[in-house]
N, C-alpha and C positions, 0 to 999 in steps of 0.2 A: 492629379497629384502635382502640386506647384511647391518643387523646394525651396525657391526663392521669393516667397512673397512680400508685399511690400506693408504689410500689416500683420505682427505674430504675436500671440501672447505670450505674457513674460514668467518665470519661473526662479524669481530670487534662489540662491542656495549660496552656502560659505564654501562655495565649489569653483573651481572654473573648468570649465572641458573644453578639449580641443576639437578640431576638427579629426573627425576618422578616430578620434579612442572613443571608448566605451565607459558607462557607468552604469553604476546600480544605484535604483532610487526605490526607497520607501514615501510612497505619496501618503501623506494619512490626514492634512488639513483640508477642507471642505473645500475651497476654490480650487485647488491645485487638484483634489479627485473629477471635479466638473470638468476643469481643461483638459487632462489628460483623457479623462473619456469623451470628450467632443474631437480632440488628436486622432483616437484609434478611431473614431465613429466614421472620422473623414478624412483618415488620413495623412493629416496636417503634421508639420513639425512647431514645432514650440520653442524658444529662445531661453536661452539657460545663461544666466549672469552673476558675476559677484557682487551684490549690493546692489542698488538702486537710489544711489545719488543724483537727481535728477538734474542739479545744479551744475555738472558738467558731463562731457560725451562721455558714453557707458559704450564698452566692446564687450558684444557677450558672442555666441553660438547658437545658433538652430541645433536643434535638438530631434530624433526622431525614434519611436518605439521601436525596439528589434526586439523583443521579445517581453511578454507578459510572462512571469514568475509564478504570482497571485495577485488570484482578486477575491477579495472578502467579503464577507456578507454585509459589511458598512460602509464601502465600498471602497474601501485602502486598497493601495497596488503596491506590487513589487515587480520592478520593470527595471527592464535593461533598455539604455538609449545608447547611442549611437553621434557623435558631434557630426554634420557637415558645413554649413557655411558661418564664417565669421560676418560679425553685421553691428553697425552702428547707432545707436538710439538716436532718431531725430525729432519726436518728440511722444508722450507719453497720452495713452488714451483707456479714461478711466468710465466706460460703459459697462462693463458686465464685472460677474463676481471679484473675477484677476486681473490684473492691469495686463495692457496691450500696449502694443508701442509699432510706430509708422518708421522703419529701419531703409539705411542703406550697408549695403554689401561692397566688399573690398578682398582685392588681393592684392599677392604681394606685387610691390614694386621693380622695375625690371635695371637691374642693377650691373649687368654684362656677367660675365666668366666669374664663378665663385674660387676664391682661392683655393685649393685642394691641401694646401699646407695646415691652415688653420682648421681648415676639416678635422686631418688627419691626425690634430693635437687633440682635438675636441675626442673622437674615438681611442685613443692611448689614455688620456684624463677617466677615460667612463669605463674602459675596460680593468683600470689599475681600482678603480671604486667597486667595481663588482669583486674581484678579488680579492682584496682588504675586507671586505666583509664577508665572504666566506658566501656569498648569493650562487645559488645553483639555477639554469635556465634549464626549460623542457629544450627540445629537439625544436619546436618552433620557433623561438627565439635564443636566436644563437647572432650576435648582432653583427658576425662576418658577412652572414644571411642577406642582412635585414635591408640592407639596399635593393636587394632582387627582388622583392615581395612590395617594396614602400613606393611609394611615386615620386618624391623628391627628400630632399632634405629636410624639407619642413613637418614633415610628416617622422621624420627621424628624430628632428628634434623636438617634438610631443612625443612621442616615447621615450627618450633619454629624461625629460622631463618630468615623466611620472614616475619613472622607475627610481630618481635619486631623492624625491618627496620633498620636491621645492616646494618653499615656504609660497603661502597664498599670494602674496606682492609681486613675488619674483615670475610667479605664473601668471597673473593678471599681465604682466610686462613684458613677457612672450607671447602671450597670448593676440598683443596689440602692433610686434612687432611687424614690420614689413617688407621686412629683407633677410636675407640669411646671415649677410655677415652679422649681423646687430643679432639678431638669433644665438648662431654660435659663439659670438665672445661672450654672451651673457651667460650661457650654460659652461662654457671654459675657467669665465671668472669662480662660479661658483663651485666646480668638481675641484679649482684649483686651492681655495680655501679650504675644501673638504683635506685637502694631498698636505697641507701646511698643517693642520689641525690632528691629523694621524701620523705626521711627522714627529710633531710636538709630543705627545702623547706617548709612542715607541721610545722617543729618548727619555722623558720622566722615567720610563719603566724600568729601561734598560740601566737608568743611573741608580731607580730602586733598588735592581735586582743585585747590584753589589753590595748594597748596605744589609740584605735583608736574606739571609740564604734558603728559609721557607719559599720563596718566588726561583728559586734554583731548582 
């Protein structure tokens, strides 16, 4: 079992996943049932990316089965993967049914001491967004937690990320990030438009609610 190989095949989706979260995938196109049963057969992880523009560097994820769903008598799955490593397209190899591609791997940059301040806006931004909408967490993620459980930041900010339903761009754009601070502002920027946007919205109502004595 080699997580880090230097040749994987690719798995276009209008998805991007991170390292360490999870996804559910319905496989049901004929190459993509091949790959993934050649995956489980031996193994292997598979590279999950958004699009396939080969005309400049593609950042996708390895990909790996944690658990089969279903498997159909036509040979469709429904699989849960798993993201581990991030990985660069260095060039694309079209042998078998699904494209493959010759990848290098990368982590983050080593940047010194992460500000704890901008953290600490970053979690007041995200906890005021779960409240405003009324979101209830089980017992497992409760995100005063979720540092004792996570390995870094970065792994914190792929869960902040999926839970506020960044748009596809802004996830490809973390996803290529490779530092924290660049991480955190970019998810700060965005929960802080959400805070200006429910701002806006509260005072329309609230200016409604005088005109209008049904909203009383």
């Amino acid at each position: 079992m080699n997580s880090r190989p230097s040749i994987v095949p690719l798995f276009p989706l209008e998805k991007v996943l991170f390292p360490g979260m999870a996804m559910p995938l319905h496989v049901s196109d004929d190459r993509y049932k091949l790959l993934i049963e050649e995956c489980l057969d031996d193994d292997k992880v598979f590279g999950i990316l958004h699009g396939l523009d080969v005309q400049k560097p593609i950042v996708g994820t390895t990909a790996r089965v944690e658990k089969v769903l279903n498997r159909y008598d036509d040979g469709r799955f429904d699989i849960i993967v798993v993201g581990e490593q991030r990985f660069e397209i260095k060039s694309v190899i079209q042998t078998k049914a699904y494209l493959q591609a010759i990848v290098s791997y990368f982590s983050d940059a080593k940047i010194g001491e992460f500000p704890r301040s901008s953290f600490d806006e970053l979690v007041r931004l995200y906890k005021l967004y779960v409240q405003r909408l009324g979101l209830k967490h089980d017992n497992s993620f409760h995100l005063d937690d979720l540092m004792d459980v996570l390995d870094d930041e970065r792994e914190l900010s792929y869960v902040i990320a999926q839970t506020i339903g960044l748009d596809i761009r802004d996830q490809q754009e973390l996803l290529e990030k490779t530092d924290s601070v660049a991480r955190v502002k970019l998810l700060t920027g965005v929960l802080h438009r959400h805070d200006v946007v429910y701002g806006l919205a509260q005072s329309l109502f609230e200016k409604r609610k005088e005109f209008d004595p049904m909203l009383n």
